[in-house]
C-alpha positions in Angstrom: 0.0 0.0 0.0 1.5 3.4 -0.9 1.2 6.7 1.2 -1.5 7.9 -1.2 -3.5 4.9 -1.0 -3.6 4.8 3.0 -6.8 5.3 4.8 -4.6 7.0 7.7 -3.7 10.0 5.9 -5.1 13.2 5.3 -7.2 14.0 2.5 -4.7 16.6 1.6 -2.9 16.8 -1.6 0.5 14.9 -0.9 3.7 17.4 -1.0 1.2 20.4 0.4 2.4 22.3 3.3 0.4 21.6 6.9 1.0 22.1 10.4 -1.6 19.7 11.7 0.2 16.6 11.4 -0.9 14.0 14.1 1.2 11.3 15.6 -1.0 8.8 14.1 -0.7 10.0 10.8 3.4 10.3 11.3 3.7 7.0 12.9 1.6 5.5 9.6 4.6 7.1 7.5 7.7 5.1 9.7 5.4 2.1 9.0 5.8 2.1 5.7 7.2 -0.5 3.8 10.2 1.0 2.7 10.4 1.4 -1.3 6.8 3.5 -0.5 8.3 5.6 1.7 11.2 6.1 -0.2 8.9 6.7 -3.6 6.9 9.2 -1.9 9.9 10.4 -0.3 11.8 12.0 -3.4 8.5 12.4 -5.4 7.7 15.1 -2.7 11.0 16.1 -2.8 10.7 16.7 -6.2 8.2 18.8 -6.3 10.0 21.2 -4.2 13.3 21.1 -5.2 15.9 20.2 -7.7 16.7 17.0 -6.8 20.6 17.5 -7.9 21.5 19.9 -6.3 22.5 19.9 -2.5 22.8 22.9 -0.5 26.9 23.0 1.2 27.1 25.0 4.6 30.6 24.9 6.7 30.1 25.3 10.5 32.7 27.0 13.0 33.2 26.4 16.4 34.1 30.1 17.1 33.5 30.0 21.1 34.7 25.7 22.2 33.8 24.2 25.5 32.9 25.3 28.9 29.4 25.2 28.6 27.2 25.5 31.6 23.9 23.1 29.9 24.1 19.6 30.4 23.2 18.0 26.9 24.1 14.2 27.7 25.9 14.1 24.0 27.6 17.1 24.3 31.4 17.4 24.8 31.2 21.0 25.4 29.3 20.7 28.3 31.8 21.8 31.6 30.8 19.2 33.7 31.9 16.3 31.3 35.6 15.1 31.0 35.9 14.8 27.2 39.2 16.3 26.6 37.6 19.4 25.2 39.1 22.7 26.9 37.1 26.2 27.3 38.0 28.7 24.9 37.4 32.6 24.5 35.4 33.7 21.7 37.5 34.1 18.2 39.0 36.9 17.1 37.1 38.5 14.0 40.3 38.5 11.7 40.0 34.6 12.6 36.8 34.0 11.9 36.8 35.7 8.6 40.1 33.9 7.2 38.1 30.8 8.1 34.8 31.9 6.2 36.8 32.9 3.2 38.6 29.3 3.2 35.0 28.1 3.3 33.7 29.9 -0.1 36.8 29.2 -1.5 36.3 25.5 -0.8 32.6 25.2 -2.2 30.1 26.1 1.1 27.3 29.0 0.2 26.4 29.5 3.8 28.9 29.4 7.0 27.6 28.9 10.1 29.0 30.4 13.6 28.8 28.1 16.8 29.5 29.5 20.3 29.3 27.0 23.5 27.1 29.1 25.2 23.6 28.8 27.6 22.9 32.4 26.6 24.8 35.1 25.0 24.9 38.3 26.4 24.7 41.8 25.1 28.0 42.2 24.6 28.8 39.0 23.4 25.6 39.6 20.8 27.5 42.9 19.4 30.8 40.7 18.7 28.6 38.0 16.9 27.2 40.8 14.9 30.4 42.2 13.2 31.4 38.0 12.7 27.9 38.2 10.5 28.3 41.7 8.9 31.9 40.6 7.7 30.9 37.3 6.6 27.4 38.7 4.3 30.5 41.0 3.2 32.0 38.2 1.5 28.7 37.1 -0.1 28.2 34.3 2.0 25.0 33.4 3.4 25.4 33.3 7.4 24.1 31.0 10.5 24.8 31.5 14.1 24.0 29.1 17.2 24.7 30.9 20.2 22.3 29.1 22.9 18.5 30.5 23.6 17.9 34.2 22.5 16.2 37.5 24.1 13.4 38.7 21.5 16.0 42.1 21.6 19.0 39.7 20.7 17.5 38.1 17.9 15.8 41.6 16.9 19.9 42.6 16.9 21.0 39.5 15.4 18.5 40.5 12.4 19.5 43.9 11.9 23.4 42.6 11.4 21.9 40.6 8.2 22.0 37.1 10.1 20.0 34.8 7.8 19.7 32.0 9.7 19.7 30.8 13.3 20.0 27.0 14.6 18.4 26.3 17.9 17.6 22.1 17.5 14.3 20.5 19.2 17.1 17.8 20.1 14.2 15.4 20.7 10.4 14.5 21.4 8.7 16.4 24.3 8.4 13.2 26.1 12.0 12.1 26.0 13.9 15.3 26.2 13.8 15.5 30.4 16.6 12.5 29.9 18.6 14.4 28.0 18.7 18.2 28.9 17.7 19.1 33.0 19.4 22.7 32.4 16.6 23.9 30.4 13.0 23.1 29.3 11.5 22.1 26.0 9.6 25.0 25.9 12.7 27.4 26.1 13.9 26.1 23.1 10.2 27.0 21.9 10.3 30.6 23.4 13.8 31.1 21.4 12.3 29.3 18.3 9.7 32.1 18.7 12.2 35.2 19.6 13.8 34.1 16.0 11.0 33.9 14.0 9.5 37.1 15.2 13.0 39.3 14.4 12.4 37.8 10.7 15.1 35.4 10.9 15.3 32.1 9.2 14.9 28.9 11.7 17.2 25.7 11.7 15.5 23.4 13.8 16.4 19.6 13.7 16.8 16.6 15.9 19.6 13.9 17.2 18.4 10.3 16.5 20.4 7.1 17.8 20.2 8.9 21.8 18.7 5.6 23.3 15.0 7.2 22.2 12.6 4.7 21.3 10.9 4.8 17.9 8.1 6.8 19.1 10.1 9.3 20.2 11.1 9.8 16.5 7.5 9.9 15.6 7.3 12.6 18.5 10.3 14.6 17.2 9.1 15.1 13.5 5.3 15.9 15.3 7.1 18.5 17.2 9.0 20.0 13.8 6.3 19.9 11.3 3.7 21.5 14.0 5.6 24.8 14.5 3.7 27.7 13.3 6.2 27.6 10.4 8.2 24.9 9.3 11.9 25.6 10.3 13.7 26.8 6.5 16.4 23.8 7.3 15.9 21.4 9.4 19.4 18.9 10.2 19.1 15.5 11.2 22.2 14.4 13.1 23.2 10.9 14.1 24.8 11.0 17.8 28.1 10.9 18.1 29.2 9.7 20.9 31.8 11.5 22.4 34.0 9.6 25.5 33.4 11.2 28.7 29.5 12.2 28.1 27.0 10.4 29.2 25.4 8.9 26.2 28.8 7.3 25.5 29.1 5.2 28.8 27.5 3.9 31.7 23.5 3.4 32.2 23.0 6.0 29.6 25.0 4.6 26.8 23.2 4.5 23.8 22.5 2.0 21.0 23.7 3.1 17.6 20.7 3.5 15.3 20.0 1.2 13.0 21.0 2.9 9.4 17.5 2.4 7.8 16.1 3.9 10.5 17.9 6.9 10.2 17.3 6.7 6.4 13.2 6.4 7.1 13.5 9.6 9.6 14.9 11.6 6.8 12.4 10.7 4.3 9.5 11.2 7.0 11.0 14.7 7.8 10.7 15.1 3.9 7.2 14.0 3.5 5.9 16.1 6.7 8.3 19.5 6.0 8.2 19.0 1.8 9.5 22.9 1.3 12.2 22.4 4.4 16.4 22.2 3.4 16.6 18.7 5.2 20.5 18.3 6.4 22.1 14.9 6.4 24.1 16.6 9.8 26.2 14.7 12.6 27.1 11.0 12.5 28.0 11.0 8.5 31.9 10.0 9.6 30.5 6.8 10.7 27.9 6.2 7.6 28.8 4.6 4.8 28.8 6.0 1.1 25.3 4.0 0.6 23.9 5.4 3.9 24.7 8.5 2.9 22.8 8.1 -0.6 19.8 6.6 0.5 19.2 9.5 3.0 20.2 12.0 -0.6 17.2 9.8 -2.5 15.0 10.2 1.0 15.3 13.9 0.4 18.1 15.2 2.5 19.3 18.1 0.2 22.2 19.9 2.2 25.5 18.8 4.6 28.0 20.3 6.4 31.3 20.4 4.5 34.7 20.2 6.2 36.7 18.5 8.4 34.9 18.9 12.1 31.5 19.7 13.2 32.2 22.0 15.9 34.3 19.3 17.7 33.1 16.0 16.2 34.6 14.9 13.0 33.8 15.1 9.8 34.3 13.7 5.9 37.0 15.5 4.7 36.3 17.7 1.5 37.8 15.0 -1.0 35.5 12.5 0.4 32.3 14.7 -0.1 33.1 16.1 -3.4 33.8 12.4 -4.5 30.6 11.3 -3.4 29.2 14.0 -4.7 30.7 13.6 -8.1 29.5 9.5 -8.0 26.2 10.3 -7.2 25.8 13.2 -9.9 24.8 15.4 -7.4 26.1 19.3 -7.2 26.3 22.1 -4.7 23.2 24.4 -4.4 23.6 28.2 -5.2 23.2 30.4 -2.5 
């Protein structure tokens, strides 16, 4: 039985925008067999998007470590001994020989992260020159600096920021054995702050955390019932890192099974069909056919480079090779 054939889904037209997705109906989609929901998939991926082209960000650590939250995957979290040392914020010279290398290497957007809870005022005003210089060099630009003040992200917009991450992490339900430091709904109220200033949301998840499959189900519920679908929504696998919790003792988690990561791409596809879905985190450890099968679900952008923040990532080569296999080319900005 194919998606358009179920009786469990909505009477409207497949590849169609909506915010009124129910569990039932996004639990239906996982339960696909999987050439159906692969088919339906790229089909709706299609109808939004060229489905050659992939859209290349880089991502900068530009403030590392010492962070206050405690994110169980996180090996910038203060309290975890993973090797990774507090930094102070990069210098702007720094950060803008780094976003030069970045166009020069392929990437259209580059993306500033800072190991932060919050940012404050003054730290705000530093991000903004980081984003004025970088827009300067016609590169689209991304920051992820922790939850926002509406006047931060109101100053964040004036500075030309296009985008800002701020990730769901996880389904409602399961996110209390995650994060303690703070709530799902001040990741909302930030969500909110972002979208208000006029500023493009990335909003994804982390799959393979020890959640259960319906705590998928509830993460792409969560996603594709915002007011507005997030503009890019990344998908990471979890990395486990040595020294956080996820990576050892009664928390360690279960690698994900590579289909299943593959099937919550394509649902994040079918339920967010206008969304940039990144294939994020974990593609170090995925093979080249992992990594196609989640390009044929739909995903349509990566992160480009050697690190994410402070996990690692395919070197340039290794992505552009792909790339160049799979006849499959970067996205203009």
């Amino acid at each position: 039985m194919t998606l358009a054939e179920s009786p469990r889904r909505s009477a409207a037209p497949p590849g169609l925008v909506r915010n009124d997705w129910t569990r039932e109906q996004v639990r239906a989609l996982f339960a696909l067999p999987f050439p159906d929901l692969m088919f339906e998939a790229q089909r709706i991926h299609r109808m939004h998007f060229d489905a050659g082209e992939v859209q290349v960000s880089t991502l900068l650590s530009i403030k590392t470590g010492g962070c206050p939250e405690d994110c169980a995957y996180c090996p910038q979290a203060a309290q975890y001994d993973t090797g990774v040392k507090a930094e102070k914020l990069m210098a702007l010279d720094a950060v803008l020989a780094e976003a030069r290398a970045a166009k020069a290497s392929g990437a259209s957007r580059f993306c500033m992260g800072a190991a932060w809870r919050s940012p404050k005022d003054r730290d705000v005003e530093q991000i903004c020159a980081m984003v004025e210089g970088v827009k300067a060099l016609g590169l689209e630009t991304c920051a992820t600096l922790g939850m926002l003040t509406p006047g931060q992200a109101a100053r964040l917009k004036r500075s030309g920021l296009d985008y800002y991450n701020h990730n769901l992490d996880t389904s409602p339900e399961y996110y209390s054995e995650i994060i303690t430091t703070r709530t799902y709904q001040d990741r909302l109220d930030t969500l909110g702050a972002v979208r208000e200033a006029g500023i493009h949301v990335c909003c994804g998840g982390i799959v393979g955390m020890g959640e259960g499959p319906e705590d998928r189900v509830g993460m792409i519920v969560a996603l594709a019932s915002l007011p507005v679908h997030p503009e890019s929504v990344p998908i990471n696998m979890l990395v486990q890192v040595e020294g956080t919790p996820l990576s050892g003792g009664a928390k360690k988690a279960k690698p994900i099974d590579p289909i299943e990561f593959v099937r919550t791409i394509a649902v994040a596809r079918i339920t967010m069909p206008k969304s940039v879905v990144r294939l994020s985190a974990g593609r170090e450890d995925m093979s080249e056919e992992t990594q196609a099968l989640c390009f044929l679900a739909g995903a349509n952008s990566i992160f480009y480079g050697p690190k994410l923040l402070t996990t690692s990532n395919p070197e340039r080569d290794r992505d552009m090779q792909l790339m160049d296999k799979l006849g499959l080319r970067p996205m203009e900005p």
